[in-house]
C-alpha positions in Angstrom: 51.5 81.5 25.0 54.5 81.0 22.8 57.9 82.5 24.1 61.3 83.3 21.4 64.7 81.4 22.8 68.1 82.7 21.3 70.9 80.0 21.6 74.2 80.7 21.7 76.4 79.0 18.7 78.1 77.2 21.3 75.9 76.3 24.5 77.0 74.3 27.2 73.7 74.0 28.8 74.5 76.0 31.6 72.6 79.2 32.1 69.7 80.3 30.9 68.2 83.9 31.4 64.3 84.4 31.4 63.7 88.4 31.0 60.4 89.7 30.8 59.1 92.7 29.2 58.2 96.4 30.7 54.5 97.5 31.3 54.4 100.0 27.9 56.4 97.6 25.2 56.7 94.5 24.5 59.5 92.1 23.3 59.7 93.5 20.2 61.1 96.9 21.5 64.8 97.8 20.9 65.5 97.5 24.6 64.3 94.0 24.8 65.4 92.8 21.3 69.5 93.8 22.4 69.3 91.8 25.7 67.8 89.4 23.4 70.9 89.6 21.1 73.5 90.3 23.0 73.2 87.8 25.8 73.8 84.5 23.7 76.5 86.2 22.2 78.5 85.6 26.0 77.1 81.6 25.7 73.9 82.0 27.7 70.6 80.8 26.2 68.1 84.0 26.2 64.5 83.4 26.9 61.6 86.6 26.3 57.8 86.4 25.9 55.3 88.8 26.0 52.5 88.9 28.5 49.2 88.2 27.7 47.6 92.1 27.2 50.6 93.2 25.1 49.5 90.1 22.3 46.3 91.2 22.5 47.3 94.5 21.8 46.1 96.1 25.1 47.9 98.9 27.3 46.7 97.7 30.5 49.0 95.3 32.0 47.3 92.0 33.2 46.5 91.7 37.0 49.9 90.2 38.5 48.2 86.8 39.4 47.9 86.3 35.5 51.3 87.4 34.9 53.0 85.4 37.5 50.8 82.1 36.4 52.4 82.9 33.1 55.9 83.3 34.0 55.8 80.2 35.9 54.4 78.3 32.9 57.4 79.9 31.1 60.1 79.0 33.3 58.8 75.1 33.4 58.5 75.1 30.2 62.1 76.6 29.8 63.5 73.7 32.0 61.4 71.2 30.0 62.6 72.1 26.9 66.4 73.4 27.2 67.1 71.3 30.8 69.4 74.1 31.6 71.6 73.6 34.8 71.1 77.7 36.1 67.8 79.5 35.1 68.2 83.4 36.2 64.5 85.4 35.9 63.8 88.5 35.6 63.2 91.7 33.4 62.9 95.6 32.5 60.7 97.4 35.5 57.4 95.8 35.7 58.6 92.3 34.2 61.6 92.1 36.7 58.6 92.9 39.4 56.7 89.8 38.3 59.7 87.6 38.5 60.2 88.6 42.2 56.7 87.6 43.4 57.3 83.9 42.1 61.0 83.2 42.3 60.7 82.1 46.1 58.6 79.6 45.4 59.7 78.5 41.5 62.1 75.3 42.6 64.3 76.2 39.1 65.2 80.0 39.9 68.4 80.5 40.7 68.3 84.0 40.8 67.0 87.2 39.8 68.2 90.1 37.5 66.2 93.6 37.7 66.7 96.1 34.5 65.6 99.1 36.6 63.6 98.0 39.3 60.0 99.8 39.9 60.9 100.8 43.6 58.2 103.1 43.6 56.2 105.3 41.4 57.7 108.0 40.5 57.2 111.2 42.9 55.6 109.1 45.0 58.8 107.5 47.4 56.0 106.7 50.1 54.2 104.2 48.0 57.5 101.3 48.2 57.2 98.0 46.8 60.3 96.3 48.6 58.5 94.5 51.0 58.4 90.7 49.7 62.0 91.1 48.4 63.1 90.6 52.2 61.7 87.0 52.1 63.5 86.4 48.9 66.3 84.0 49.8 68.1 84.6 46.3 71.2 86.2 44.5 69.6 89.6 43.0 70.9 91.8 40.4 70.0 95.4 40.6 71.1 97.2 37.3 69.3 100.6 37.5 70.0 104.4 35.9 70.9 107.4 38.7 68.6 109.4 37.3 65.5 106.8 37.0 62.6 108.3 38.6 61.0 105.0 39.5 64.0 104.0 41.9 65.6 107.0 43.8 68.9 106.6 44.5 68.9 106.3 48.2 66.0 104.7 48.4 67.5 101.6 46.3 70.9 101.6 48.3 69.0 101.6 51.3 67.0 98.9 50.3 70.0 96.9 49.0 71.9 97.2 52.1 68.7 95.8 53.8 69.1 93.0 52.1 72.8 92.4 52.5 74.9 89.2 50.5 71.9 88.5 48.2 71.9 91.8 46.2 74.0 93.2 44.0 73.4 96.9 42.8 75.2 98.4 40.0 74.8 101.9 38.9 74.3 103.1 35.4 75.5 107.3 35.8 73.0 109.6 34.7 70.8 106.6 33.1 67.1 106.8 33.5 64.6 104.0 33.4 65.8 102.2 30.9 69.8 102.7 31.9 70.0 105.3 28.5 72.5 108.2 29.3 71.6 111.2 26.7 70.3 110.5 23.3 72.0 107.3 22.7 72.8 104.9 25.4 73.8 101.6 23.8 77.4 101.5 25.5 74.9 101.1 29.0 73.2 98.5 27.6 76.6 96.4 26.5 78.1 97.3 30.0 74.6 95.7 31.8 74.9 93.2 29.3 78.5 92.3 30.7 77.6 92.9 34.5 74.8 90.1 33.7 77.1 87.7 32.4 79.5 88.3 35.1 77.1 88.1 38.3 74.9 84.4 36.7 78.7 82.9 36.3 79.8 84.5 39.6 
């Protein structure tokens, strides 16, 4: 499994940022490929890779033991290779999911950053998937749209006061899943890209 690093022009070895990929598109897709972009361009080193099912050209996502074997090879390999002093995981909806499950226990996390977290299916609110984030004793960025349908809005605040210090939410106004407001929606995705930078140098 082969993963795409972007280096800034001038890194300091600092931070690195691991985000992984959504459950319908890959790294390839425009969402993915600005983080990818616009991330170095603030100094930090920016680290994607697609799971296993999206190479193979499959639309049914890996069982999350797969996934999270994988995305603890990455971030070892990450270390290996760039030695960075901070690695931050994470991802858009099902990716940032996957980092949650192993960041507890992966010694070189430092933290987690969620691009609209998958709080629960949408129009189904009783089916929550917040449980194991209580046990996560990490900093966690919650970047999600008002009007995603996978993460109601109180449902998420309540969630994030549960949790207390460690998370961090910021609202995106009338963004949806993937934090676009109307037709366009690539101010939203330079103002997450500055909230990111901000909270891994906080």
């Amino acid at each position: 499994m082969t993963w795409k690093a972007s280096l800034p022009e001038r890194w300091n070895r600092q931070i690195a940022v691991i985000l992984a990929h959504g459950a319908g598109q890959g790294i390839d897709s425009p969402f993915m490929k600005f983080f990818q972009e616009a991330l170095p361009q603030r100094g930090l080193l920016s680290v994607q890779f697609n799971f296993e099912y999206i190479d193979k050209g499959k639309k049914v996502p890996d069982p999350q033991p797969k996934m999270q074997a994988l995305y603890r090879q990455i971030v070892s390999e990450v270390a290996d290779a760039h030695r960075p002093e901070k690695i931050f995981i994470g991802g858009k909806s099902m990716g940032g999911r996957v980092a949650s499950y192993i960041a507890g226990d992966t010694p070189q996390v430092r933290g987690l950053v969620f691009l609209g977290y998958p709080l629960h299916p949408p129009g189904k609110q009783d089916q929550m998937r917040d449980a194991h984030l209580y046990d996560i004793n990490l900093p966690m960025l919650f970047l999600s749209g008002t009007r995603d349908p996978f993460a109601q809005r109180p449902l998420l605040e309540k969630v994030v006061n549960r949790l207390g210090d460690r998370a961090t939410l910021v609202w995106t106004e009338g963004g949806d899943h993937s934090l676009k407001v109307g037709r366009k929606g690539a101010n939203t995705l330079e103002t997450a890209t500055d909230e990111i930078e901000k909270w891994v140098r906080n």
